[in-house]
N, C-alpha and C positions, 0 to 999 in steps of 0.2 A: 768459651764457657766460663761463666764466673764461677767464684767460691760456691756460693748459696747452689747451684746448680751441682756441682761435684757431691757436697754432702747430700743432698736431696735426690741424687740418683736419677734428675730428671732427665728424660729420654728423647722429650720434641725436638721437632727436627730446628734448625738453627741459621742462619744464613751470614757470612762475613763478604761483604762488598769493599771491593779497595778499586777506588776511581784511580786513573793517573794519565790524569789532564793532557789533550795531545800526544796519546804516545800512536804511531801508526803502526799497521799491523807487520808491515814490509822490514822495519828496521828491526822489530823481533825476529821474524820469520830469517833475516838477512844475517843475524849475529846468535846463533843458536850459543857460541862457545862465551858470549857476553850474559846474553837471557837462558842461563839453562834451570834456574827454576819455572821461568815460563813456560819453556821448551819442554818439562818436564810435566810441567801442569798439562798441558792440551795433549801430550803423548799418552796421558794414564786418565787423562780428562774429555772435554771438549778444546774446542776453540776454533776462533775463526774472526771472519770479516763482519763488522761491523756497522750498517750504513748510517751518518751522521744526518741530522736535518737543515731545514734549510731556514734562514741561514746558520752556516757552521759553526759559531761564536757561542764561548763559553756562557756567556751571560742566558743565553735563551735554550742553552743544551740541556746543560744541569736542570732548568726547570722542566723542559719534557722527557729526561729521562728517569726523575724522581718524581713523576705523576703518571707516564703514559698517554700521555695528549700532548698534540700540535699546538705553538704557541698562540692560535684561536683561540684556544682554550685556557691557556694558563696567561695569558696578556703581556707576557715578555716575546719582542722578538728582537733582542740585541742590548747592547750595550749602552745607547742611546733611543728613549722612544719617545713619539708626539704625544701630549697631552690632548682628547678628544675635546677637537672644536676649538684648538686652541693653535698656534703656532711655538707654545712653548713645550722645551724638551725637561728632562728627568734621566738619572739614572736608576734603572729597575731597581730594584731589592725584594730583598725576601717578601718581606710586604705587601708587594706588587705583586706577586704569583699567585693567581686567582683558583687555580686546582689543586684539589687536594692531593699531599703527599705521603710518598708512600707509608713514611715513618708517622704519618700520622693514621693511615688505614691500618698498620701492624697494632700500637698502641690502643686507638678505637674497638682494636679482636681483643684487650686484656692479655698485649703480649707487652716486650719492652725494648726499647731502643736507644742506641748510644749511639749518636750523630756527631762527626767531627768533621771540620774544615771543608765541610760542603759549601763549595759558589752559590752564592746569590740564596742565603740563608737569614739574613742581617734582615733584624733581629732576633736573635737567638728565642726557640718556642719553648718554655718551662712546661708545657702538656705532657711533654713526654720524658724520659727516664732522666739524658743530659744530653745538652747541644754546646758546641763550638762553633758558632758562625766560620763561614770561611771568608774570600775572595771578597772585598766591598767594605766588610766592617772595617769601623774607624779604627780600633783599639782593641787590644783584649780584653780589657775590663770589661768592655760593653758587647763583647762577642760571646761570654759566659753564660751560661742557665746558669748558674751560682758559685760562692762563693768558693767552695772545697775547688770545683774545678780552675777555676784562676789560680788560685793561690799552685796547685799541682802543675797546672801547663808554666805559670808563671816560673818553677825550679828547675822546670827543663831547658829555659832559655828560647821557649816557643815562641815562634812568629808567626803570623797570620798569613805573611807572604812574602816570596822570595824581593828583596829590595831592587826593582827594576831598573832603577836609577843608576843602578853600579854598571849595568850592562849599554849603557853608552859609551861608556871610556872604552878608548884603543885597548889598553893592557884588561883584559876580561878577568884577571887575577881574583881581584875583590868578588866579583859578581860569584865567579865558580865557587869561594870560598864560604860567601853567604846561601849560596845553592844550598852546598852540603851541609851548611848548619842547621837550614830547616828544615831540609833532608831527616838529618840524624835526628832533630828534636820532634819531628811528628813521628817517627819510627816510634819514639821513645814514648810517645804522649797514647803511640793506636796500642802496642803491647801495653801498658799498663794498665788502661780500661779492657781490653781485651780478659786481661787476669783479672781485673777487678770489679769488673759490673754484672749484674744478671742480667744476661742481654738475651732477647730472640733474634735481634737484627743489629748487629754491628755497621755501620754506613761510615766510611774514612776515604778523603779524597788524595788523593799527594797532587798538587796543582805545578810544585816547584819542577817537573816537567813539563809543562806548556812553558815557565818562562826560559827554560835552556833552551828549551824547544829555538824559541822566539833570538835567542841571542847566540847560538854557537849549529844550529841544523845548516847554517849554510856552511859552515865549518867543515862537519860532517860530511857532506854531500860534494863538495870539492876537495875534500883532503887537504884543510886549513889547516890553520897556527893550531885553532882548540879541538883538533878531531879527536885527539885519543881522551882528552880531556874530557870530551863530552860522553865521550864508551864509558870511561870509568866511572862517571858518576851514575852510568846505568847499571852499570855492573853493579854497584852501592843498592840502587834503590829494586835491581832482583835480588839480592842476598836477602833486604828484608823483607820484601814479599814470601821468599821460601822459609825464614824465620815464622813468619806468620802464621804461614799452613802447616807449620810442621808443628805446631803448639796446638791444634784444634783436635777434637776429636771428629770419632766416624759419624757423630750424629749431625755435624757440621756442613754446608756446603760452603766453599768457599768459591765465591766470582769475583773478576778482576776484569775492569773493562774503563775505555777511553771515550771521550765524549764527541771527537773527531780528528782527524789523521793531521798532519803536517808534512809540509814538503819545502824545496829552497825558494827563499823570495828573491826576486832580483831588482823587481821597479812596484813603488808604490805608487798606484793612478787616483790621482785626485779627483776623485766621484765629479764634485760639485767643479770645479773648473771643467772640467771637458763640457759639461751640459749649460756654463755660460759663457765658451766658447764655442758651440754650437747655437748659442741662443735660447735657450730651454730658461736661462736664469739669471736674473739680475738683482743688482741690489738697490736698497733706496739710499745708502750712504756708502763714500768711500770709506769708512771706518765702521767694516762689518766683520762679524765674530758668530754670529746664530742663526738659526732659522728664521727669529724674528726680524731678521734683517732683510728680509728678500725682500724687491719690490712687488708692487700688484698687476707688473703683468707679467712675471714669473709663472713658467708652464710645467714646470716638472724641478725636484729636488730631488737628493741621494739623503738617507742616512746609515751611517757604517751600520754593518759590512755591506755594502753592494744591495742595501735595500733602494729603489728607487719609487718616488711617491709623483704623482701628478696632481699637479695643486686646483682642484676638483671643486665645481659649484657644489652648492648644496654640505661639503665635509668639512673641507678648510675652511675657516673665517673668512679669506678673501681670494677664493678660487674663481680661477678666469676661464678654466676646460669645461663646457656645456656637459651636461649628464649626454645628450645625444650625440655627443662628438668626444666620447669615452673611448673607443673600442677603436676609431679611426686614428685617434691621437695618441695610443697609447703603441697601435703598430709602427707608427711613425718614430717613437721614441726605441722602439725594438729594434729596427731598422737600423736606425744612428749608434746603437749601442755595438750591434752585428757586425760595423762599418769602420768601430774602433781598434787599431792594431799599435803594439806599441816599436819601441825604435828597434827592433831586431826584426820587425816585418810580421809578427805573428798577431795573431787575432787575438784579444783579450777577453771576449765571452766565449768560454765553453759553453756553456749553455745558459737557457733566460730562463724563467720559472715566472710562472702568471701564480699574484699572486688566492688567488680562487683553487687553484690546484694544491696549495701548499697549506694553506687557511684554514680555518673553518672551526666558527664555537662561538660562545656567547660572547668574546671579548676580542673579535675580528675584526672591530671597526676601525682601527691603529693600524690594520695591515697594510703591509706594502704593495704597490699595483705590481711592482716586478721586484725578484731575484734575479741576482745573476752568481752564477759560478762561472769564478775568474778560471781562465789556464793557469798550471800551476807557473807561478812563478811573478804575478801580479799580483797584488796585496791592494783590496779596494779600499781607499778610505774614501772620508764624506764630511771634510773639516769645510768651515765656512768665512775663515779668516782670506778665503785669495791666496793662492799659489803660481810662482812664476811659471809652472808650466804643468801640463796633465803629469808627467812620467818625473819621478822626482828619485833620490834615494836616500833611504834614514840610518840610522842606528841597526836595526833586525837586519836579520837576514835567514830567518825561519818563518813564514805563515801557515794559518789553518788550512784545511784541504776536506773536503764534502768528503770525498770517498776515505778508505786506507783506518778507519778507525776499528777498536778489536775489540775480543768478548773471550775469554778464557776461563776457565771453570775446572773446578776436581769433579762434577760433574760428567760423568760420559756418554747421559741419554739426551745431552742438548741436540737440537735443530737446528743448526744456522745458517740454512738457507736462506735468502734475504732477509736475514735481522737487519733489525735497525734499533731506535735510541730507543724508540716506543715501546717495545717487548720486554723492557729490564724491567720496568716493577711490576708486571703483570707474572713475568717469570720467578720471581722473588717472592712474589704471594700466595702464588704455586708452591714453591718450596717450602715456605712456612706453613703451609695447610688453611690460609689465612683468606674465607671468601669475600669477594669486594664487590658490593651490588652496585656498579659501574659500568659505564661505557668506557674503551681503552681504543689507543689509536694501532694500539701493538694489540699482541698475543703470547700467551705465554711461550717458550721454546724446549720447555719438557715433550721429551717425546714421547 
């Protein structure tokens, strides 16, 4: 509650959302003596399991869980997407998210909203109260709704994201140290608006766990060099979670939810090599780098995460699969994908997902013919520069995971019986008393 609200004695009900990017519900659930303000949220609250969408990747979560629609409908579905009718790629931005959000539905009710370091926000919307781009923006300057707000994040020493780059080097030292700096500096940037804005809807993500996530979970999950290292900086980021709620009042609800689970990587599988080592895909030069590079009798391409596209008459510019030899060539690619096991003998599709089942809206025509959720422990990419072989290993050893993502609340008439990403702003506009004359792919979860 801001100032103006305390003096004003105002009484509406209020909502604080705190994202934290990848966290899965098992290593809360796992480390109760790590997370005991969460522990303590869902014991006098709700809480629970969370279902992520498909696919699981930050870039296309964020936009259906700050709208309530499948990325049909919001036009992102990943980190990388095709341009319609074209061969050439883009990466989404705020820009790109064609449904309306949430903080834009609160705002439209004559309520207010302070947006921080939400993914795939860039460029920052000046509609509504203040925004901080998150994940994507170039700069901070250019991640601002205005000036006051830069110049204040600017004294906190705020970063936009943890610097990923450090988390390649052997010694992880640097990486953990830049962790907890934008750690402590969004803490420092969500309290201060927190106290300082009149806000109906507070929206703050902490991202800088999906990247520990990404660089120290295999750590964790083996009883590595950085395991305790990686506890404590959660320990760091429950302390200020319960700083947060313990600064709210009763008119408050405060939620706290992940956008999809993570588990240990062990082998990164090279999408697009397996499918032109199967034959599915060729190039028209040995010096290829893009989609633009395939050749034209190329039958099927990947783009990450385990999106996989059949290069289709009539969609693609120069597709060779007959519309009537859709559905034949498309089991065929299901089959070879089913077929894929990696060097430990296990099978790499847990499951395939058509894309028509997952789809659906005015902005589906980008979709993918199939998803696949990897087993955990495969990390799908979809690069197009040629790789010496399918099964490779990188830098991470942390990937995203479809299931294991969470929903925690001082709330304790929640329902979380199959939640999933689609129910948070329909449940949030619930809470705010705020009606949305929309279609939602969610529902709310007040019971």
């Amino acid at each position: 509650m801001g100032l103006f609200d305390r003096l004003r004695g105002d009484d509406d009900n209020r909502v604080v959302f705190l994202g934290i990017d990848g966290v899965p519900l098992n290593l809360v659930e796992d480390h109760p003596e790590v997370f005991e303000n969460l522990t303590e949220i869902r014991e006098t609250g709700s809480g629970g399991r969370l279902e992520s969408i498909v696919p699981p990747e930050s870039s296309a979560c964020w936009p259906s869980l700050t709208t309530g629609v499948n990325p049909g409908e919001t036009g992102v579905y990943g980190f990388q997407d095709r341009e319609v009718g074209s061969y050439e790629t883009y990466v989404p931005l705020g820009q790109h998210v064609r449904a309306t959000r949430l903080w834009d539905r609160v705002t439209d009710a004559g309520r207010d909203a302070t947006v921080l370091n939400v993914p795939v926000t860039f460029p920052p919307s000046t509609r509504i109260q203040r925004m901080a781009s998150g994940f994507l923006s170039p700069d901070l300057e250019s991640a601002t709704s205005d000036e006051s707000l830069r110049e204040t994040l600017d004294g906190f020493d705020y970063q936009i994201d943890v610097n990923a780059k450090l988390g390649h080097d052997d010694d992880k030292t640097e990486f953990i140290e830049n962790a907890h700096a934008t750690l402590d500096a969004r803490y420092e940037a969500f309290s201060h608006y927190l106290a300082e804005d009149d806000w109906d809807l507070f929206f703050g993500v902490f991202m800088s766990t999906d990247r520990v996530n990404h660089f120290l979970f295999g750590d964790y999950a083996t009883d590595g060099e950085y395991k305790q290292e990686f506890l404590e900086f959660y320990r760091t980021l429950d302390e200020y979670i319960g700083e947060i709620r313990d600064s709210l009042d009763e008119n408050t609800t405060l939620v706290v939810a992940s956008d999809h689970g993570f588990t240990h990587l062990e082998w990164e599988v090279n999408c697009n090599q397996f499918l032109a080592d199967e034959g599915w895909l060729s190039y028209g030069t040995d010096d290829h780098d893009s989609l633009t590079d395939i050749d034209d009798d190329t039958q099927a391409y990947s783009l990450i995460p385990g999106r996989f596209y059949l290069n289709l008459e009539g969609r693609e510019p120069k597709g060779v699969v007959p519309e009537d030899e859709y559905e034949s060539t498309r089991d065929e690619l299901i089959d070879d994908l089913e077929s894929l096991t990696g060097p430990d003998g296990r099978q790499v599709c847990r499951r395939i997902v058509k894309g028509e089942d997952a789809f659906d809206g005015a902005h589906d025509d980008i979709a993918p013919d199939l998803v696949v959720i990897p087993a955990d422990g495969f990390d799908l990419k979809s690069g197009f520069s040629g790789k010496e072989a399918v099964f490779t290993e990188g830098p991470r050893n942390g990937m995203h995971k479809f299931e294991n993502s969470l929903l925690y609340t001082t709330e304790p008439d929640f329902d979380l019986r199959d939640a999933n990403l689609f129910d948070v702003t329909p449940t949030i506009l619930d809470l705010l008393d705020v009606d949305a004359d929309a279609e939602f792919d969610g529902a709310s979860l007040l019971g």
